[in-house]
N, C-alpha and C positions, 0 to 999 in steps of 0.2 A: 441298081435300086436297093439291092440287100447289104452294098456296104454302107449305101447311105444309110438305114434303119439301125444296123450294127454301131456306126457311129453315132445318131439319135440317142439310142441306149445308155451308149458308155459317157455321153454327155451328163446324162439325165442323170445317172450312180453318181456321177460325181459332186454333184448341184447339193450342198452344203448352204449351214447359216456362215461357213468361214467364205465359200465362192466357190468359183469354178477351178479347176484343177484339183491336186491330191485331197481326198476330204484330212478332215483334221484329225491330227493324232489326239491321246487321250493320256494325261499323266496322272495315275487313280493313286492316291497316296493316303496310306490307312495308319493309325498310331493307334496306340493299345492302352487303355484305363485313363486316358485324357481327362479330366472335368472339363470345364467350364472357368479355367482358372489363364490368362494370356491379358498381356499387355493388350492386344487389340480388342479385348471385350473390356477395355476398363481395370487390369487390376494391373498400377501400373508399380508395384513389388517385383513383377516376373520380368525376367528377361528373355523375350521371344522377338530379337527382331527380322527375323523371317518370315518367319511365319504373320509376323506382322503387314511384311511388306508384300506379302502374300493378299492379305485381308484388302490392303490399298491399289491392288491391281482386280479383284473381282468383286463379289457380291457375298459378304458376310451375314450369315445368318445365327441370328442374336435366340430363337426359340426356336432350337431343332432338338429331336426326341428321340432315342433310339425305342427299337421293339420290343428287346427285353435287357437285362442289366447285367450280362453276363457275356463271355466271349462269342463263345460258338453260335448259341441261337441269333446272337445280336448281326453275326456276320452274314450268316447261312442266309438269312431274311434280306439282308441287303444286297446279297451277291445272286441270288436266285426271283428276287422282287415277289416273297410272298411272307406271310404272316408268321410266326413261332408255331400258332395252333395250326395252320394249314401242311407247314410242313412237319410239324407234329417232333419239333426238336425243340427239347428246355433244358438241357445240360449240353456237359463237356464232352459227353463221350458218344453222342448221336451223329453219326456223318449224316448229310441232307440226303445224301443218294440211298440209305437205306430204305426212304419211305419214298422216295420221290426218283428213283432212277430216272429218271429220261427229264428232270428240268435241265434247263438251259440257262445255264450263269452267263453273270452280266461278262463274263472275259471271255467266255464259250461264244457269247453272239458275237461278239467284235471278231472273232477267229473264224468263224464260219462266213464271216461278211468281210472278208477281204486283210482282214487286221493282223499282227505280227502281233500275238498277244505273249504278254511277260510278265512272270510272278518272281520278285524278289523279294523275300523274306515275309513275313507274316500276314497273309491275306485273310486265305480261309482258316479255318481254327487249326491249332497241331494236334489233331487226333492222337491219343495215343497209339492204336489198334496200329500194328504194323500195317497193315490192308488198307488203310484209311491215313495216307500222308499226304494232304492237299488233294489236288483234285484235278488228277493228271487229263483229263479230254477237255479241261478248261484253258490249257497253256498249248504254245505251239514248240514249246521246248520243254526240258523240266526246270522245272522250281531251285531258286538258291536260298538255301538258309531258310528253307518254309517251316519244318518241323525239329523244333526243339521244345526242352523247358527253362522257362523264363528260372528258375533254379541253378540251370546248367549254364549260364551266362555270366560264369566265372571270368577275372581278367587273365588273358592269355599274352603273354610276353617272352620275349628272348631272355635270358640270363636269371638272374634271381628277382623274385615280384616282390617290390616294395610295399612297406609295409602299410595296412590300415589304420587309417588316423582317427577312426570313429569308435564309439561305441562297442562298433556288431551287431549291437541290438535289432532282431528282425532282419538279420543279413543287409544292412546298411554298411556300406562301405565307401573311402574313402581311400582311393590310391592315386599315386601320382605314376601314371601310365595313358599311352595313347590312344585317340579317338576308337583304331581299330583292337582294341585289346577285347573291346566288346562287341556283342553282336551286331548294332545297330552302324556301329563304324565302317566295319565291312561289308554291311547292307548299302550302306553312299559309296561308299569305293564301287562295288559291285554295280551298282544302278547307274554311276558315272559312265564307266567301261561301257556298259551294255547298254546306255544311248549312244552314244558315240560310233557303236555300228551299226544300230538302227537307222541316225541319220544319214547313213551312205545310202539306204536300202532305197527303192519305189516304193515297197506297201506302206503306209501310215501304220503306226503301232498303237495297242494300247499296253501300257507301261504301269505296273501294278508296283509299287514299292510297299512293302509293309515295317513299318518302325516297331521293336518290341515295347519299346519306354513308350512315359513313364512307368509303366509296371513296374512292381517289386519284383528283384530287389532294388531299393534307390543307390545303386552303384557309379552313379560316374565320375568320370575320371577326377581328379583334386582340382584339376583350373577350374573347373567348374562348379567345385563348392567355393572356391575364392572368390566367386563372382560374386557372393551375398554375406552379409554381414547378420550372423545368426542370429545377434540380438535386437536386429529391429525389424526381423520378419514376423508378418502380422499370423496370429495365431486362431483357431476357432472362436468365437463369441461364447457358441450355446455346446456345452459339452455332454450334454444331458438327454436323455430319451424325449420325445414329445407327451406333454402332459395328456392322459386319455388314452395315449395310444394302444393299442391290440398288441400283446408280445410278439405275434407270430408275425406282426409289421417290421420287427426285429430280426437282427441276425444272432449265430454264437460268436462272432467277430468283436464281443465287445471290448472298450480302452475305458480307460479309468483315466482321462487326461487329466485329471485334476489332481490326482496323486502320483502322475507323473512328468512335474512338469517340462524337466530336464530333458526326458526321453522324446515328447512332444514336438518341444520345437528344434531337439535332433531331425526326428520324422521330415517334419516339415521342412526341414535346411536340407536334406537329402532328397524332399520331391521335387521342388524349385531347380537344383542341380542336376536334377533326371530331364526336365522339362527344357532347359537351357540346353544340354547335351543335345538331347532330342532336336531343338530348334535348329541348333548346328550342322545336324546332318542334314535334315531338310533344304537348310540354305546352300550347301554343295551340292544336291539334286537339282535347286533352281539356279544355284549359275550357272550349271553345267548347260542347261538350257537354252539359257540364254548367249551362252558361248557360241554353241554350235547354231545360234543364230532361228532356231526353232519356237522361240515365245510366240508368235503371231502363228505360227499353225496348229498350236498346243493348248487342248482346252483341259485344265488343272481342275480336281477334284481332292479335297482334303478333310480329313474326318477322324473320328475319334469312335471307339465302338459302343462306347457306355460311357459313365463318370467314375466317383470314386468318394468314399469315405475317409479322412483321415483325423479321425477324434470327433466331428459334430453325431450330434447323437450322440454319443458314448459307442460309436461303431468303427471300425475300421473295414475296408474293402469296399465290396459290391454285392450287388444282390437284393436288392432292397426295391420297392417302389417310390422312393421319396426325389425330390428331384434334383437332388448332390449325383444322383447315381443315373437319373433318364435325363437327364439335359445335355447335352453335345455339343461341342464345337463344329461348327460346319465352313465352308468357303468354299466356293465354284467361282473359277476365274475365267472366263472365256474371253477370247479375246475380241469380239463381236458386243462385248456387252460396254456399259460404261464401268470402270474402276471406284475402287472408293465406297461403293452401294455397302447399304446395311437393310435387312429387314426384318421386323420382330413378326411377322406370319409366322404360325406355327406350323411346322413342318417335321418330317418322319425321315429319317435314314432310306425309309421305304422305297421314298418320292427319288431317291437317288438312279434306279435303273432308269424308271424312263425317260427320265431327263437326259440323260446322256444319248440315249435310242435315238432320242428327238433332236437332240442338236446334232448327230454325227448322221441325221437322215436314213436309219437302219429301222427296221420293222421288227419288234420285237415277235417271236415264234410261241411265249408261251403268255399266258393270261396273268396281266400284272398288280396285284393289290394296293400299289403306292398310286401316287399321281406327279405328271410333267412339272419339275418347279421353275421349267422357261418363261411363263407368264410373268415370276417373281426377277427372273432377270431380267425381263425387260422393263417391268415398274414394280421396286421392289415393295411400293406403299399401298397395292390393291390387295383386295382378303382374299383369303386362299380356305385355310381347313379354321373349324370353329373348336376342332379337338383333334391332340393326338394321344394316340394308344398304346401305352410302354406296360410291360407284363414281368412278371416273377414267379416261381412256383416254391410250392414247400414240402417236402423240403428242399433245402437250396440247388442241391445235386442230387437228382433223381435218378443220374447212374444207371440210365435205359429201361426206367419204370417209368409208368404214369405217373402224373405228380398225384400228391393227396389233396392238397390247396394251391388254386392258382389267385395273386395277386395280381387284378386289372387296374392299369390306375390308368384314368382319364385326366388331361393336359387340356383347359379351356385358358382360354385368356385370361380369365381370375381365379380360376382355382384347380387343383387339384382332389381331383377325389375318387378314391381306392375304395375297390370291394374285395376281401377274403372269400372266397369261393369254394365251398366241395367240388374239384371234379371232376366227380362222381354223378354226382346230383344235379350242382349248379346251385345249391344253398348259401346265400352270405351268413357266411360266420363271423364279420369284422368290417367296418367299415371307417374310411377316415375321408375327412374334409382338412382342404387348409385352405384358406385364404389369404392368397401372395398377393395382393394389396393392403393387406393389414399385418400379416404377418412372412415373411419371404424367406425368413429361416426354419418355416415350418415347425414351430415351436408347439405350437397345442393342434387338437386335434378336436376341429369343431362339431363332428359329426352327429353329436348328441345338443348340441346345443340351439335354442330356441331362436338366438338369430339368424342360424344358419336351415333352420326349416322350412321355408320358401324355395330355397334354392335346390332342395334334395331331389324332388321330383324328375326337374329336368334333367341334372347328372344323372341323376341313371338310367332315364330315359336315351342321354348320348353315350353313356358306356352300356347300355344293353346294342341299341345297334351296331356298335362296333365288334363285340364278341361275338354276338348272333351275324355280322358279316363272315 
């Protein structure tokens, strides 16, 4: 009678949305300073066909929002499923376990639940603090390639390195050396290798690859600036601050792209070529997949941790409220769903742990802030959230102080709209409206203005419950 119960049991662990036998493995695939910019959202200048073909086997999401606009906090929040303020980290230099020892990250739970979990290259942030290199009782082995700086991501070659055909400008480069001369090369060589012994294993894995690109510098290799033809890559429209705007909506990242035109659409001819590199390796991670015959047990996750500035607004990087810099590329491919799915529900990076909890039938251990986005796999045309929450503090890097000003900005369907905050206090000292139906480039700043005064009420009424959550 008790091996029947035992076997009962072992049934039941395994009873999956993929079926009965190994539950499904997990290939969590993270890229670093992504926009919103890919052949599969429509800009079809980029050459991403993997990532595309990526988009046409799952369920692409067209309005997903990170939590705040910067590495660490944006990952910490994703990989631990709670808020920036909750975990009380808004810079680079805050491990999540300082204030939160005992959370349970989304690679932690898959490891305690039976799972061969694997971090290749850039997941959680790369602390600098020697003490603080990823986030060792999250992995069932150590980390490859977790911590460096995107600086130190020099090409590394045999013989003598050929020479840079660019600029320099902003450490843009332009050499004709191999995929693995950079970090991200030998992140897909790496990731190749180490499926390829997972698939011998029993346990199901979850498979964490992190991409450093496109981050600066835009270094890749020269086939890869070949692939575009510099002078008919489309360029920023609006180069300019938003008319009205609050300075402190601002960064000190600013570009004068208008008196540079030259260096501009350099810039740009070297993010496209980071972005194409990037797509390249990703597609060696997905054949290798597919190789070894694992697509149908293999539920795919792919994301970007924030956006990116390059000349709109007169700003370059991240850091900002504005939605260049909180709009995200997302795509969850499961192989149980239909392919091809697109959905404009608004959605939070957030929403990313317990979705997976929920598909791979694991009970999450600690109280989660986002919500399941399975309902959106299964019809991706029903409403989900009416706002999402993406945050910034000021100053930009607070470098293990409390910030002085925190930027909330609220993500509705039509509009965006930020409050400057003491806090301290909790005082708005700045406020901005946009209306991305009339205006999508965020060009002025309606917050003061009288057609946009009906509307003010209820924005802050949805961005007061969300911060007071």
């Amino acid at each position: 009678m008790m091996k029947l119960i035992h076997l009962l049991v072992a049934i039941a662990l395994t009873l999956t949305p993929i079926g009965l036998g190994k539950r499904p493995n997990v290939l969590f695939i993270a890229v670093d300073d992504l926009r919103v910019e890919l052949g599969c959202y429509g800009d079809a200048h980029v050459l991403s066909p993997n990532i595309d073909r990526l988009a046409k086997q799952g369920t692409l999401f067209e309005r997903a929002y990170c939590q705040q606009t910067v590495c660490n906090p944006s990952r910490a929040s994703l990989l631990t499923g709670m808020r920036p303020d909750t975990l009380r980290v808004w810079d680079l230099y805050t491990h999540f376990r300082q204030n939160m020892p005992d959370a349970v990250t989304l690679p932690q739970l898959f490891m305690q639940n039976g799972y061969r979990s694997v971090g290749i290259g850039k997941i959680f942030h790369n602390w600098r603090q020697d003490d603080w290199r990823g986030d060792r009782v999250s992995w069932s082995e150590p980390e490859f390639l977790h911590y460096e700086t995107h600086g130190h991501d020099e090409a590394k070659v045999e013989g003598s390195l050929p020479p840079n055909l660019t600029s320099g400008a902003g450490g843009i480069e332009c050499r004709d050396v191999p995929d693995e001369a950079y970090y991200d090369g030998r992140i897909a060589q790496k990731a190749v290798e180490r499926m390829r012994a997972l698939a011998e294993s029993e346990e199901p894995f979850f498979l964490a690859v992190g991409f450093w690109k496109p981050h600066t510098p835009f270094n890749a290799p020269k086939k890869y600036w070949d692939m575009y033809d510099r002078n008919s890559i489309p360029l920023p429209l609006h180069l300019d601050p938003p008319n009205d705007v609050p300075d402190i909506a601002l960064t000190s990242s600013r570009y004068d792209g208008k008196s540079k035109p030259v260096e501009l659409r350099e810039m740009h001819h070297g993010h496209l070529a980071a972005i194409t590199y990037l797509d390249t390796q990703i597609g060696k991670v997905l054949d290798e997949l597919e190789r070894l015959d694992l697509r149908d047990d293999t539920i795919i996750v792919w994301w970007s941790d924030h956006g990116l500035h390059l000349g709109e607004h007169g700003l370059t990087r991240k850091t900002t409220a504005f939605e260049l810099d909180a709009h995200v590329p997302l795509i969850i491919a499961n192989p149980e769903d239909k392919g091809g799915q697109r959905t404009d529900a608004l959605v939070e990076l957030l929403d990313l742990y317990p979705t997976l909890v929920e598909l791979c039938g694991i009970s999450p251990s600690t109280s989660l802030e986002g919500r399941s986005l399975v309902p959106l796999l299964e019809d991706p045309n029903q409403g989900f959230k009416t706002v999402a929450l993406t945050q910034t503090p000021r100053p930009n890097y607070p470098k293990g102080k409390l910030p002085q000003v925190m930027g909330y900005s609220a993500r509705t369907e039509r509009f965006r709209y930020t409050e400057w905050r003491d806090f301290e206090t909790g005082a708005v000292i700045g406020r901005e409206l946009y209306d991305h139906h009339a205006d999508p480039l965020e060009t002025g700043n309606g917050a003061e203005k009288n057609e946009y005064k009906k509307w003010l009420p209820g924005l802050e009424a949805q961005l007061e419950r969300l911060v007071s959550r």
